[in-house]
Structures are given as structure tokens and as C-alpha cells.
C-alpha positions as CSV (number, residue, x, y, z in Angstrom):
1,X,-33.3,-10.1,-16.9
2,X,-32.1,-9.4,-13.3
3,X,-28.8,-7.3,-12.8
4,X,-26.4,-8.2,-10.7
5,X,-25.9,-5.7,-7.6
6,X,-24.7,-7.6,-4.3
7,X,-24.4,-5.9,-1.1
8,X,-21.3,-6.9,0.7
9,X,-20.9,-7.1,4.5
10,X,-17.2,-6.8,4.6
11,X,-15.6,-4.1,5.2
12,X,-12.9,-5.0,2.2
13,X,-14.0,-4.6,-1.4
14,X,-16.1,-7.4,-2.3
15,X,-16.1,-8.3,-6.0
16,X,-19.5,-9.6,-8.2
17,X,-19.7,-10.6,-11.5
18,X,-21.9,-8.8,-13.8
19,X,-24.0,-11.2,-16.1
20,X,-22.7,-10.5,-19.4
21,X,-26.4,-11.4,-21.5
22,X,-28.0,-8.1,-22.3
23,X,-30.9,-7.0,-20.8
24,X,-34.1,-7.9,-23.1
25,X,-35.1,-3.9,-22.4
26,X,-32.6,-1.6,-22.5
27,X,-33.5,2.6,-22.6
28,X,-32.8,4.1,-25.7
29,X,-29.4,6.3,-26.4
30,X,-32.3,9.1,-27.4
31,X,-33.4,9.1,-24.1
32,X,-30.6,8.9,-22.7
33,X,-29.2,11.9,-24.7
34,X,-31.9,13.7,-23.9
35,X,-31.5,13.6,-20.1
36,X,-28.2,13.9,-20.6
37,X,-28.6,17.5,-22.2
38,X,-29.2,18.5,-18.4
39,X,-25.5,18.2,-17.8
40,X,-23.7,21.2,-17.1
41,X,-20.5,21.8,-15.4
42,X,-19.0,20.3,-12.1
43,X,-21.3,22.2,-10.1
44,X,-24.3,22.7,-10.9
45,X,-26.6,21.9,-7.7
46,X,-26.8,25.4,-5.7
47,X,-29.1,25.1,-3.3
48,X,-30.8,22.3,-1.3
49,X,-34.3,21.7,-3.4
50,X,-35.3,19.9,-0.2
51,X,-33.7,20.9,3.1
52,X,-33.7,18.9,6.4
53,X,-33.6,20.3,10.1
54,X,-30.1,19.4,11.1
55,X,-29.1,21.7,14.4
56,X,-30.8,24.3,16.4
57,X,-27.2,25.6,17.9
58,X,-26.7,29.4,18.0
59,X,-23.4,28.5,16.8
60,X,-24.4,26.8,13.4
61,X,-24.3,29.2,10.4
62,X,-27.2,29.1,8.0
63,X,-27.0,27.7,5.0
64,X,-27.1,29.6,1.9
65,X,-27.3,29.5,-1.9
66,X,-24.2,28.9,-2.7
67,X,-22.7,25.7,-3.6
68,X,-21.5,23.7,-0.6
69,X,-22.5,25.9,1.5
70,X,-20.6,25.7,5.3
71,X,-23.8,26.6,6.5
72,X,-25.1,23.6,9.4
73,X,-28.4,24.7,10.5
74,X,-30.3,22.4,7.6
75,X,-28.7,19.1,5.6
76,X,-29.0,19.2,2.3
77,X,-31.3,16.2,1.0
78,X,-30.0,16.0,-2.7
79,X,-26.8,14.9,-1.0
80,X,-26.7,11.0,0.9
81,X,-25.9,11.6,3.9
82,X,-22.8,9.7,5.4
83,X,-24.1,8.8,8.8
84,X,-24.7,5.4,7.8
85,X,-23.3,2.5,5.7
86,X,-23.4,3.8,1.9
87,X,-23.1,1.4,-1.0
88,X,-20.9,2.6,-3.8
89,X,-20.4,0.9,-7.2
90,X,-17.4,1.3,-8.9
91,X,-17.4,0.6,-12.7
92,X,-14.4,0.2,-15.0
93,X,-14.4,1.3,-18.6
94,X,-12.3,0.5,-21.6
95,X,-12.4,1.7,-24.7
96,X,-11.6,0.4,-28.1
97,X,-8.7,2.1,-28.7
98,X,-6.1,0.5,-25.9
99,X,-6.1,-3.3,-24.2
100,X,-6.4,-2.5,-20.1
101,X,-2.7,-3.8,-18.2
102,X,-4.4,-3.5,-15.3
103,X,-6.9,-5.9,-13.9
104,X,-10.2,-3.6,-12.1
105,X,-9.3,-5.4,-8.6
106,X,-6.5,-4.0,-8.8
107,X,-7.6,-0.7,-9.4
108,X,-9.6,-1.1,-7.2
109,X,-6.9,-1.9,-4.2
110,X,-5.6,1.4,-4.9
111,X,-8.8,3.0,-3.3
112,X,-10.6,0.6,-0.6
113,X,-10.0,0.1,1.7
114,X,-7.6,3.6,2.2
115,X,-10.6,5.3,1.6
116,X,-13.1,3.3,3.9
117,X,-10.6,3.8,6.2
118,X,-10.1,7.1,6.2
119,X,-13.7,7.4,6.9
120,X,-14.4,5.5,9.6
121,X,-11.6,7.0,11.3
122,X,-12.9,10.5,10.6
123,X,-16.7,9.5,11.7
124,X,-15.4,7.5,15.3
125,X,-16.9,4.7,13.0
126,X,-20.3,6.3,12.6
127,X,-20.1,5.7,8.5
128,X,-19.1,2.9,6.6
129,X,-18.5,3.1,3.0
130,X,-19.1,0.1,1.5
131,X,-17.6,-0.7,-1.9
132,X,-18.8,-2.9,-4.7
133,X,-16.5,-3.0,-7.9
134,X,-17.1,-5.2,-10.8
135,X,-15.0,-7.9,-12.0
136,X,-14.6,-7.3,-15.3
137,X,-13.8,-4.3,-17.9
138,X,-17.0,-2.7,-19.2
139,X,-16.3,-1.4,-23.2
140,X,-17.0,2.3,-24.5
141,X,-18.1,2.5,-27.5
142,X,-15.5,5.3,-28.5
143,X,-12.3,5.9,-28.7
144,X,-10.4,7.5,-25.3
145,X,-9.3,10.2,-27.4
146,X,-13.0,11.2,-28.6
147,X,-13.3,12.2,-25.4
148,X,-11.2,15.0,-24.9
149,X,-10.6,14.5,-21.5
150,X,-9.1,16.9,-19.3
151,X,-9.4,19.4,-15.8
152,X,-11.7,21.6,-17.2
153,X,-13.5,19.6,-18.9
154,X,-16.0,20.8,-22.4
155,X,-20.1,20.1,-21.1
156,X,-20.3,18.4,-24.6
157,X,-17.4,16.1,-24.4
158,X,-18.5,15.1,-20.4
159,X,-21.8,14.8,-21.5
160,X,-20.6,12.4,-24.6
161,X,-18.9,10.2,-21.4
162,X,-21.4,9.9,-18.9
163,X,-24.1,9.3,-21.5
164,X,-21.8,6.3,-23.3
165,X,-20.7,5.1,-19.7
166,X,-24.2,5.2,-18.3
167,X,-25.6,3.3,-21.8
168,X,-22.4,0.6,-21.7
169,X,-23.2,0.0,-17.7
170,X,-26.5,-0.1,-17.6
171,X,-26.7,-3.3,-19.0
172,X,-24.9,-5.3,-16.1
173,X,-25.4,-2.5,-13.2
174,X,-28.7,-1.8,-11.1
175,X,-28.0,1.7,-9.8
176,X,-30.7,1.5,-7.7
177,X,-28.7,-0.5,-4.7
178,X,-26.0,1.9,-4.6
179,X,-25.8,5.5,-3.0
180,X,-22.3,6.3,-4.8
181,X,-21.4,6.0,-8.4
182,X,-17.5,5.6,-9.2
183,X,-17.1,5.7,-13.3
184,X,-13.3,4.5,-13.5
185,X,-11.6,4.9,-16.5
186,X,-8.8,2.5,-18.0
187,X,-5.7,4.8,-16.8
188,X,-3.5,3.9,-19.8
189,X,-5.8,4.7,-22.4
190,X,-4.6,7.5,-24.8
191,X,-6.8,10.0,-23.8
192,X,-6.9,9.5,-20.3
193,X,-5.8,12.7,-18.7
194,X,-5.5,12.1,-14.3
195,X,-5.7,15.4,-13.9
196,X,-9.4,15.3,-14.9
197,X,-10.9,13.0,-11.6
198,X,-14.0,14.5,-10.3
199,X,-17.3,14.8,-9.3
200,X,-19.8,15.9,-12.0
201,X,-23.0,17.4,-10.1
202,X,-26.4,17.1,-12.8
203,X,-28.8,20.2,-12.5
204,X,-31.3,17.6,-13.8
205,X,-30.7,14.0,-12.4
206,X,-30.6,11.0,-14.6
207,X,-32.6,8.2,-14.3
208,X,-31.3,4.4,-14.3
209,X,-33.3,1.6,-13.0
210,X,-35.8,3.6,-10.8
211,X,-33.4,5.9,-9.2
212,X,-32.0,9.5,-9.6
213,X,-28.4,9.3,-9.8
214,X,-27.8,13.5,-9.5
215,X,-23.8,13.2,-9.4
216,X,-20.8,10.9,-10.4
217,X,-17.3,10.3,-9.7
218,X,-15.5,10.4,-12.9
219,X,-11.8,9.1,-12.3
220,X,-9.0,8.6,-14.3
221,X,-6.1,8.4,-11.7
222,X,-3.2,6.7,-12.5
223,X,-2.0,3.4,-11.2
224,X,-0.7,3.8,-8.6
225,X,-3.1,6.7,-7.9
226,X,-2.7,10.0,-5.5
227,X,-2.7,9.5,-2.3
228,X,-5.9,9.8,-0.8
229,X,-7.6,11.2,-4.1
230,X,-11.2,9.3,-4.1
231,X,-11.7,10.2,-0.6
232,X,-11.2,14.1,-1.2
233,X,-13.7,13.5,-4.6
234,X,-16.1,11.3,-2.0
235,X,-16.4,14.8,0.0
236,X,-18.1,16.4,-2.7
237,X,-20.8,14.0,-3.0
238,X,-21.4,14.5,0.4
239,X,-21.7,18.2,0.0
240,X,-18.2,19.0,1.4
241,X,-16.9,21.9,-0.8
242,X,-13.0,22.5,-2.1
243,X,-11.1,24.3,0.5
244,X,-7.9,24.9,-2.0
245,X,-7.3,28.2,-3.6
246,X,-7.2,28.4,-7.5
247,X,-4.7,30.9,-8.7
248,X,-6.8,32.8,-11.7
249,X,-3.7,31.5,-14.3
250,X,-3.1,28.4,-12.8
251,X,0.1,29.4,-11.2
252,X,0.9,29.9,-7.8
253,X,0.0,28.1,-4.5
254,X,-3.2,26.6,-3.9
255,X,-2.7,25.6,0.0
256,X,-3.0,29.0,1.0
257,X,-6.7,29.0,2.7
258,X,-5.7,25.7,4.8
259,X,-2.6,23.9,4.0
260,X,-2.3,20.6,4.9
261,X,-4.9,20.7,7.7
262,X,-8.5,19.6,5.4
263,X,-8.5,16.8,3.2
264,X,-11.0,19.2,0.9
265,X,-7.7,21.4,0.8
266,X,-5.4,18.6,0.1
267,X,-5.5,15.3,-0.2
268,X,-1.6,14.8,0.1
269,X,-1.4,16.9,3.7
270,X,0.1,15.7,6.6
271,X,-2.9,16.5,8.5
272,X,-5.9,15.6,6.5
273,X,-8.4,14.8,8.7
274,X,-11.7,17.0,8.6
275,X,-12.2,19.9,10.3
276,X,-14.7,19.4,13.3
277,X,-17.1,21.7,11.6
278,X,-17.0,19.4,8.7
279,X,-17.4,16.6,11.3
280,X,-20.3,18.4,12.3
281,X,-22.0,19.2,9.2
282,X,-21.9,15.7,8.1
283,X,-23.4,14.4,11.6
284,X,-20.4,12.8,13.2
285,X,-20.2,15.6,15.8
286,X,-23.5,15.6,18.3
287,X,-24.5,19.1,19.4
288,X,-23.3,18.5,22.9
289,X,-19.9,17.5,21.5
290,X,-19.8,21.5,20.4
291,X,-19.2,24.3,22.8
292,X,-21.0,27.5,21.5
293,X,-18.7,30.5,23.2
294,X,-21.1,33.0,23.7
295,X,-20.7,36.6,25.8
296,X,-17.8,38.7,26.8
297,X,-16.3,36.8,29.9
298,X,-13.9,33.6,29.3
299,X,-15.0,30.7,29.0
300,X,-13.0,27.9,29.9
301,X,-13.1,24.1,28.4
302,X,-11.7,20.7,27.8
303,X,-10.9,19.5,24.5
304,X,-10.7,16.6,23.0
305,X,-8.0,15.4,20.2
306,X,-10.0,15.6,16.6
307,X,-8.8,13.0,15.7
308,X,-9.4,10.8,19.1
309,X,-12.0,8.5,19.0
310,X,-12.5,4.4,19.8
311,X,-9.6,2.7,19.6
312,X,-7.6,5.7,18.9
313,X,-4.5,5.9,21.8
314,X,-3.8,9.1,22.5
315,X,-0.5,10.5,24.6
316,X,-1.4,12.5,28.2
317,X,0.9,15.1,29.7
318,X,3.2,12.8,31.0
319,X,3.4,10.7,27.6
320,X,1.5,7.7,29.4
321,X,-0.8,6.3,26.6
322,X,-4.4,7.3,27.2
323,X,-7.6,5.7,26.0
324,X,-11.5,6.2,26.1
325,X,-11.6,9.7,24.6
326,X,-14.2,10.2,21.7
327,X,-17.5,11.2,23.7
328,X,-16.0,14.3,24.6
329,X,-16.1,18.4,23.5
330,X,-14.0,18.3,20.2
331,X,-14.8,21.7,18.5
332,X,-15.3,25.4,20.2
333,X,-16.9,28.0,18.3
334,X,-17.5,31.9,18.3
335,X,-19.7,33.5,16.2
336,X,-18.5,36.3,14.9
337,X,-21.4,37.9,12.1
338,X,-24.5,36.7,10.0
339,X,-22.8,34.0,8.3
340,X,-19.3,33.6,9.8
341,X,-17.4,31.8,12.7
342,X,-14.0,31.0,14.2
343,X,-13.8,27.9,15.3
344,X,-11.5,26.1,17.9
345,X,-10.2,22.5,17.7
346,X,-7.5,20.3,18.9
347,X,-5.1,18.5,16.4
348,X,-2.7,15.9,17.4
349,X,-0.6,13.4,15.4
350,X,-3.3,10.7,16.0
351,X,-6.0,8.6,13.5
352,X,-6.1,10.4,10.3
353,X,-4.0,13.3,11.6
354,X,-1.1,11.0,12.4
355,X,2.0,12.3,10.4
356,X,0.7,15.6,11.4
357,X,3.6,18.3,12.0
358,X,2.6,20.3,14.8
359,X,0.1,19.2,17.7
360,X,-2.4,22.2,19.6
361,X,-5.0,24.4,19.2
362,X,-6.0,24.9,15.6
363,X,-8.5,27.9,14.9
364,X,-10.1,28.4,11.3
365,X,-12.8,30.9,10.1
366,X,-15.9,29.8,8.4
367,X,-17.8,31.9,6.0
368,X,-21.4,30.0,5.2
369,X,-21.4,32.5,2.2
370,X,-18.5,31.3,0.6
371,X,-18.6,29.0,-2.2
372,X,-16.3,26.2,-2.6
373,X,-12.8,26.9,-3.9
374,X,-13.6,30.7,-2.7
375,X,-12.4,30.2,0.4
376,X,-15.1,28.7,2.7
377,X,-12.6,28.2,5.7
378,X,-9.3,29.8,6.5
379,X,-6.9,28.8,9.1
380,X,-5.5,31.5,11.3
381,X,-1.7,31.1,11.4
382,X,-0.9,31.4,15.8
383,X,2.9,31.5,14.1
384,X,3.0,34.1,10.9
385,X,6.9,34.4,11.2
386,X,7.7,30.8,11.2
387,X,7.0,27.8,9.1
388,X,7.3,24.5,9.4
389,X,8.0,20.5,7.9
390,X,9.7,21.8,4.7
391,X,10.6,17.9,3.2
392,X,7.0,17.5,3.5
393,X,3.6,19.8,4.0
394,X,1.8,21.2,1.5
395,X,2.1,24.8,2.5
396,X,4.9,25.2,5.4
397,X,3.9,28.6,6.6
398,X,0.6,27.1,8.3
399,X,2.3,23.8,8.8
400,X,3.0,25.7,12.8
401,X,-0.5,26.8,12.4
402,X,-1.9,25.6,16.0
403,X,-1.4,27.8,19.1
404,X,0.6,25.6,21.4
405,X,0.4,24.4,24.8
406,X,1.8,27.7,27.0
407,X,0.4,30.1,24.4
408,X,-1.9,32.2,23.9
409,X,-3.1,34.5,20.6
410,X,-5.4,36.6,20.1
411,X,-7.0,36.3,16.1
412,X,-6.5,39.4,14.2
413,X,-9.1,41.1,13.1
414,X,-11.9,39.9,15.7
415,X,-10.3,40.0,19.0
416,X,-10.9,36.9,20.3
417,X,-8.5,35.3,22.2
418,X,-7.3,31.8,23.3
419,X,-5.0,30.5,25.6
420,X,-3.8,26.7,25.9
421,X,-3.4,26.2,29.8
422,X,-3.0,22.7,30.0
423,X,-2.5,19.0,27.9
424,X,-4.2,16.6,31.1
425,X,-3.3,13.1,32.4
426,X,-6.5,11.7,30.3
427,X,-5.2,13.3,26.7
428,X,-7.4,16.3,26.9
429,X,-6.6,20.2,26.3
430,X,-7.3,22.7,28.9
431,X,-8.2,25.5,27.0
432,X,-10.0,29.3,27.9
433,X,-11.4,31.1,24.8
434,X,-12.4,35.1,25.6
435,X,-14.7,36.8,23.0
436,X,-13.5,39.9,21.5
């Protein structure tokens, strides 16, 4: 028997129907299990087993062992890379012990196309991600509650999941067309904890239908879900690490390394659009679109909105709509060790950025050594005595964060200094970076 696994050519979800006969060969729950006892926890995959040339610049950091490395100078070939349009197949599951209330396409409409969206926005339309959800529920074979699903999650219990889900799917789904796997779980089922969405990352792949599927997207949102949530889990599966701090007991702030200015540091920020380095990792930034600041003497440059790109309209210096920006510089960078950076961008209320609270010069420092959640990138606060946008950021005291047109600061600690000169008839920023 053939399974069903259409590739749509819209850009809105497209919905096929899974056959419902069983195939005549299915794999065995033994081996199943048995690749399954791979599984570990969410982040497993460390270092790049194969890793690609990706930019020569002085500026790019190296990659290291850790995982999600910031480092640029090779992509990481276990991850798809999103420079491209990627198929992803979203898969709903039930269980036996609660009736769905919610249809999949509408669960569904809570992710695509806000997530496609936010995408091609962020790539200037370089990626499209192209989802495929099934029509109708797919049954576990246990219980929600047998489960025991929550944020930090037992290996056994995950591994009792994604085996059952992978066994029940497997049937109707051919994993080989798709690049993304989205398990999404019946949100009011008993034992359906929304705090637990993630990415689970396999040491040791599993195998379905020819492929290697090496990490999934387990979500159990609710319905409605968080805003933006599938896009910030869609990062990691693209190698973008967690830019949130974790406080050791739970409590506390966790905006502190970047506040509302990463979607990998928040999904509900005001500003979530990815940093230009992330831009650049991923491919969506060409090398000449990067200014390497190298030396002692200033160097002076214009810089284009982040968020600017076609289609996006953009207000000049004399609040005239401007257009055509997109090609330009977008992302200045000093290096400033082995394996760290500051890096320069401009952040406007514009594309993904548009509810942002405070337009300028953003700068952020970028450690290639960290590991995700241990504070990869930090955002240098211009404005340490102020805050900003109380009704609504994530963190207010880097809510001011940018160094605005007319000023200039020098970062603490490495000397470096920048000064915003001008915001130009065309939308661009003037702006002169000196090396400490």
C-alpha cells in the first residue's frame, strides 16, 4: 500500500486525507522499541557528525561542541537547512481516554500560517515552510495519563510517546516527503500538560519509510495556543539554540540575556524577530550583507532596518514612507576573542519587529562556546537606568536596549564604541563603530 504524503503549493495549510487501510507491512513495535532505546533527553546532538563550509568571514565564530553552537564558520548537516521550501507534517493524536472537541484543521489554524509567516518575513522570503496536516485524529494506544507528560519530561515516558506515536502514524504517514515532523497532541486530554511543547533531539535517529527522522516537535499547546510558540520550537530544529535564562529553582526572570528582542528568548516579545547573526547562520544574510569591523580607526557604515526587506515599508528621516531596502548592510560585527563577538544591528518597528518598543542601534554579544539556554547571546543595555513598555515587554529594563539616533555608548567591558549619526531619507542608519 502507498501512503498518502501530498506536497502542497500553497502557501496556506493544505489538508490530505490519510487512507485509513493498514499497510500490508508494517515494522514491528520490537524494532521500533529498540531504536527507540536511543532516545535521550531534549538535547542530545552535540556536534555536527557532518559539517558543511558555510562562511569564510573573519568575523564568523567557529563552531564548537556544544549544542547549538553560535558558531557560523560551518552549517551543521544533521540539521535541514531553512534556505529553501521545507515540508513539514503535522500529525494529531488522540488517545483512548478523552473524545477530541477540536477538529485538527483547526489546530492547525492556530499555527500556519503565523508561523510561515513569521518566516518568510524573517528570511526576506528566502524560506518557505510549507505545512501538511492530516485530516483526521490518529489514536494512541494508551491512555494521556500513561504518559506522564510534562516540561521535564522522564526519557522513559518520552520514549513510551514517540515510539506509540511513530507506530500509530506510520501506517497513514510517509516520513520520507517531509523535512519537519510536528506530533500534536489532543490539548484536552487528561494528561496533556502545555507546558511540555518541544523539540526532542535523538542521539540515534529513527528510521520510517527510508528516512532518518533525528528530532521531533512534540506539542501539546493549548487551544488557542501561545503566541508564536511553534515558530520558537521550529528554531531548534534548525539548530537555533534557547536564548532565555533558566533560573536553577524555577523562579525568577528568564528574559534576562535578551528580553523581548529574539524569538529563541521569547516568543511573546514585542520584538521577536531574529537577530542578524541568527539571520546569518541560517543563510538569509549573504556575506556582503555583513560588515566585519576590523582595526583601531572608525569605521563608518549604513545600516539597514533588520527587519526591512521586500515589501516591507519603512519610515525615512523625514517620516516619508521608504521602499527598496533589503539588499543592503544589515549586521556590523567586532570580534572581540577566540569564540566571541558584539554585534551591531538596526531594529525598527517594522515586519516581524513591528510592535517593537524602541527603534536604533541594538548591540548583543555572542559567545560560540555557549550552549543553549547558557547564555549564547546577551544584549548590551545603551540605557541601564531606564526601562521601558511596562503593559507589555517581556523584560522592561532592555525594552530601551538600542542606542538611539544622537547617541553614542561605548560597551562595557570591551571598549568599543558606537555612535548613531544619522536615520537617511532612504530608511537607512548612519552609523560609525570604533574598536576598543
Amino acid at each position: 500500500m502507498h501512503k498518502l504524503g501530498a506536497v502542497s503549493r500553497q502557501p496556506r495549510p493544505e489538508v490530505h486525507v490519510p487512507r485509513q487501510l493498514p499497510r500490508t507491512r508494517l515494522r514491528s513495535t520490537a524494532a521500533v522499541c529498540t531504536t527507540m532505546s536511543a532516545l535521550a533527553a531534549t538535547s542530545l546532538i552535540t556536534a555536527p557528525s557532518v559539517a558543511e563550509p558555510f562562511s569564510p568571514e573573519p568575523c564568523a565564530l567557529q563552531r564548537t561542541a556544544v549544542h547549538h553552537s553560535e558558531g557560523l564558520d560551518t552549517w551543521n548537516a544533521t540539521y535541514p537547512r531553512p534556505a529553501r521550501t521545507l515540508d513539514a507534517v503535522m500529525v494529531f493524536l488522540s488517545f483512548p481516554d478523552s473524545q477530541p472537541l477540536t477538529a485538527p484543521a483547526e489546530l492547525a489554524a492556530d499555527h500556519f500560517p503565523a508561523t510561515g509567516d513569521f518566516f518568510r518575513r524573517a528570511s526576506y522570503g528566502a524560506f518557505t515552510l510549507r505545512p501538511h496536516p492530516l485530516r483526521d485524529w490518529i489514536r494512541m494506544p494508551s491512555p494521556s495519563t500513561s504518559y506522564a507528560i510534562r516540561r521535564d519530561w522522564s526519557p522513559e515516558h518520552r520514549a513510551a510517546y514517540l515510539r506509540d506515536a511513530l507506530t500509530a502514524a506510520d501506517r497513514y504517514v510517509d516520513f520520507s516527503r517531509y523535512d519537519v515532523v510536528y506530533f500534536v497532541a489532543d490539548p484536552d486530554a487528561p494528561g496533556v500538560d502545555s507546558d511540555a511543547t518541544k523539540v526532542v533531539n535523538l542521539d540515534t535517529p529513527l528510521r520510517a519509510d527510508g528516512t532518518d527522522i533525528r528530532r521531533v516537535v512534540t506539542v501539546f499547546e493549548n487551544h488557542p495556543p501561545d503566541r508564536l510558540v511553534l515558530a520558537h520550537e521550529t528554531g531548534h530544529v534548525f539548530d537555533l539554540p534557547d536564548l532565555y535564562h533558566r533560573p536553577a529553582d524555577g523562579e525568577g526572570d528568564w528574559d534576562t540575556h535578551v528580553g523581548d528582542w529574539d524569538l529563541m528568548g521569547s516568543q511573546f516579545g514585542l520584538s521577536p524577530d531574529l537577530f542578524g547573526w541568527h539571520k546569518w547562520k541560517l543563510g538569509w544574510l549573504r556575506p556582503r550583507q555583513v560588515a566585519c569591523v576590523r582595526g583601531s580607526e572608525p569605521t563608518r557604515l549604513t545600516l539597514e532596518p533588520l527587519g526591512a526587506g521586500p515589501g516591507v515599508v519603512v519610515t525615512g528621516a523625514a517620516g516619508a514612507p521608504a521602499f527598496g531596502l533589503g539588499r543592503g548592510t544589515k549586521l556590523a560585527v567586532v570580534r572581540t576573542g577566540a569564540g566571541s563577538a558584539l554585534a551591531f544591528e538596526v531594529r525598527t518597528p517594522v515586519g516581524n519587529d513591528a510592535a517593537s518598543c524602541r527603534a536604533g542601534v541594538l548591540v548583543y554579544r555572542v559567545h560560540s562556546g555557549a550552549e543553549s539556554g547558557g547564555g549564547p547571546i546577551e544584549v548590551v543595555d545603551a540605557h541601564p537606568d531606564t526601562e521601558a513598555c511596562w503593559a507589555d515587554s517581556v523584560y522592561p529594563p532592555l525594552a530601551d536596549a538600542p542606542v538611539s539616533l544622537g547617541e553614542s555608548f561605548t560597551v562595557p567591558g570591551d571598549g568599543v564604541r558606537v555612535e548613531v549619526e544619522d536615520r537617511t531619507e532612504s530608511g537607512t542608519w548612519t552609523v560609525q563603530i570604533t574598536p576598543g
